[in-house]
Steps between C-alpha positions, in 0.01 A plus 500: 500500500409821701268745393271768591211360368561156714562707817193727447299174395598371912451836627145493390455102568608598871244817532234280359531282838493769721192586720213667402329740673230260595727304632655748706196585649400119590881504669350813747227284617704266640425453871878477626847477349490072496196578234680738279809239460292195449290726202850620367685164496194300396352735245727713380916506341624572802460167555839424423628774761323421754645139467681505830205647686355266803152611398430287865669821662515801308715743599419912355822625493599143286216523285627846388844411428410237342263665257757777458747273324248434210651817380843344463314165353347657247768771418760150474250334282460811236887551462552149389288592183625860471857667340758528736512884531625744731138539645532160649748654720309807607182268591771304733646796690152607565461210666855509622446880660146380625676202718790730588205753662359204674777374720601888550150509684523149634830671657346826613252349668724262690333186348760418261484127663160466330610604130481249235589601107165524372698452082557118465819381453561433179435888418721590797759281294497779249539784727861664638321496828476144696226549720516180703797588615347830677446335800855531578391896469448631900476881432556773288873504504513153411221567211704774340860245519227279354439707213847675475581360127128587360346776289294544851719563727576906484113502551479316765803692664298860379208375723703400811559718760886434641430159399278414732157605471295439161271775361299217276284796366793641352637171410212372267484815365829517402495132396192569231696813400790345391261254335238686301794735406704196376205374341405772311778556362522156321142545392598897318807308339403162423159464380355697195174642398188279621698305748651891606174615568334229677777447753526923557147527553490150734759592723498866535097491531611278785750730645292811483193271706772418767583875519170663546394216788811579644443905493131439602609296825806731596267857393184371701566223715859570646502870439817501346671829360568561124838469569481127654207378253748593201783342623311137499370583155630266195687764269313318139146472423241520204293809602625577876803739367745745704170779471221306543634305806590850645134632402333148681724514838424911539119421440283682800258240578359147420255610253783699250695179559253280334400730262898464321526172582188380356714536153720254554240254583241604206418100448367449814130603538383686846807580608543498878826671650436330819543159287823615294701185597261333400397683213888481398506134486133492261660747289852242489205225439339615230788622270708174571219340413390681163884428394560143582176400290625770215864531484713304269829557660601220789627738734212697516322207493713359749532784765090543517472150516704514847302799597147355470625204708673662761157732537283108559760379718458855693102427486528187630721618776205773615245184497716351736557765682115608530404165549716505810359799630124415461445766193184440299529377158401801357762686726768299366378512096529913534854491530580214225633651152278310280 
């Protein structure tokens, strides 16, 4: 029989294997990429991922997508123990709408030739999209005939210009509109009290994070106007409301900037605006964290779960990446979220 407790049991059976900081920081010593696979499939559980790796020949960019479907392994492995419930199917078309973003680049970059479904096929089975079968997809015409019967396809229309030219800005952020819009609303009507709370303060913490490193690149780094910053500005949020994002994207300078936003990340100790993405992702970190080890409910339980490993896959993917590029070890372990 299903239960919460079982699935929570898992969850926490699952984090228990996952690497340690230590560990993490023995990874970013590795000399070369051939060293970080042979520590990972010989030391770690992504051992079982990494099965098909020739460790002989190690490829990066097959290293990464390989250790990006643990996410789907472990996600597989939890539902098997959990209540089938209407959150499954969120979890899924976030991984649906993350694949869906991936060819779309794969296709705007003219490389679709080299685009492989990174979700394995037996979670593709569940999905109304058959991505295999994109590589009958040539361009964006054929992409929105592609998704003419789906829930995604007025989006994808919204974002195309005569229906030829993609605006993939305006397409993801459409895509995680619809989404966190979708999802909220199932969270405000379906869950109750503790479970209510949790999920509200989870997600729209999250939301408001994505905001405010989204104002601060547009406001200082692209010199956007008001008008543009708003308009790319997720409409729901904990603390970022209608008159507080108004009073952040008006702000004068750098140092009145910080000065609001330092509110939203009052967890986070020596707060550095230069750092806010990755100041966003500690401040995801440590509340996911703090739930999964003290919540009770299975979705909570659940969703952080799939946070905190998506976070050590992204970790892993920066040791790889600084590895690559010569970066010293203690380069590399000031940009982890440990």
């Amino acid at each position: 029989m299903f239960s919460g407790v079982a699935a929570i049991t898992k969850a926490r059976v699952l984090y228990a294997n996952m690497l340690k900081k230590a560990q993490l920081l023995n990874i970013a010593k590795c000399k070369n990429v051939t060293e970080i696979a042979s520590f990972l499939a010989s030391s770690t559980y992504y051992k079982h991922c990494l099965k098909p790796l020739n460790l002989e020949d190690v490829h990066r960019g097959e290293l990464e997508h390989l250790i990006k479907k643990q996410e789907f392994e472990s996600y597989n492995k939890i539902s098997k123990y959990s209540p089938r419930s209407v959150v499954h199917s969120f979890i899924l078309e976030s991984f649906e709408i993350a694949e869906i973003l991936r060819f779309a680049m794969f296709l705007k970059l003219n490389k679709k030739e080299d685009y492989v479904p990174l979700m394995p096929s037996y979670l593709i089975s569940k999905c109304i999209l058959k991505f295999f079968t994109f590589k009958n997809v040539k361009n964006i015409r054929d992409l929105l005939k592609f998704l003419k019967s789906t829930r995604y396809y007025n989006i994808l229309k919204f974002a195309c210009a005569d229906g030829e030219k993609l605006n993939y800005t305006v397409f993801e952020y459409e895509l995680y509109k619809y989404f966190f819009s979708k999802l909220l609303n199932f969270v405000s009507f379906k869950t109750k009290n503790a479970e209510l709370f949790e999920l509200n303060r989870l997600i729209k913490s999250k939301i408001d994070n994505v905001n405010l490193c989204y104002i601060y690149r547009e406001k200082f780094l692209a010199n956007s106007n008001a008008e543009h910053i708003k308009s790319g500005v997720f409409p729901f949020g904990k603390k970022l409301n209608f008159k507080s994002m108004n009073g952040i994207i008006n702000c004068k300078n750098k140092d009145e900037f910080e000065k609001i936003v330092k509110s939203f990340f009052s967890i986070i100790n020596n707060f550095n605006l230069e750092n806010i993405e990755i100041y966003s992702q500690i401040y995801e970190y440590k509340i996911c964290k703090s739930y999964f080890h003290l919540s009770s409910n299975i979705t909570t339980v659940f969703y952080c779960f799939l946070v905190l490993q998506r976070i050590e896959i992204q970790n892993l993917i920066h040791i790889i990446e600084g590895v690559r590029y010569g970066l010293t070890p203690e380069k590399i372990e000031s940009i982890l979220i440990v």
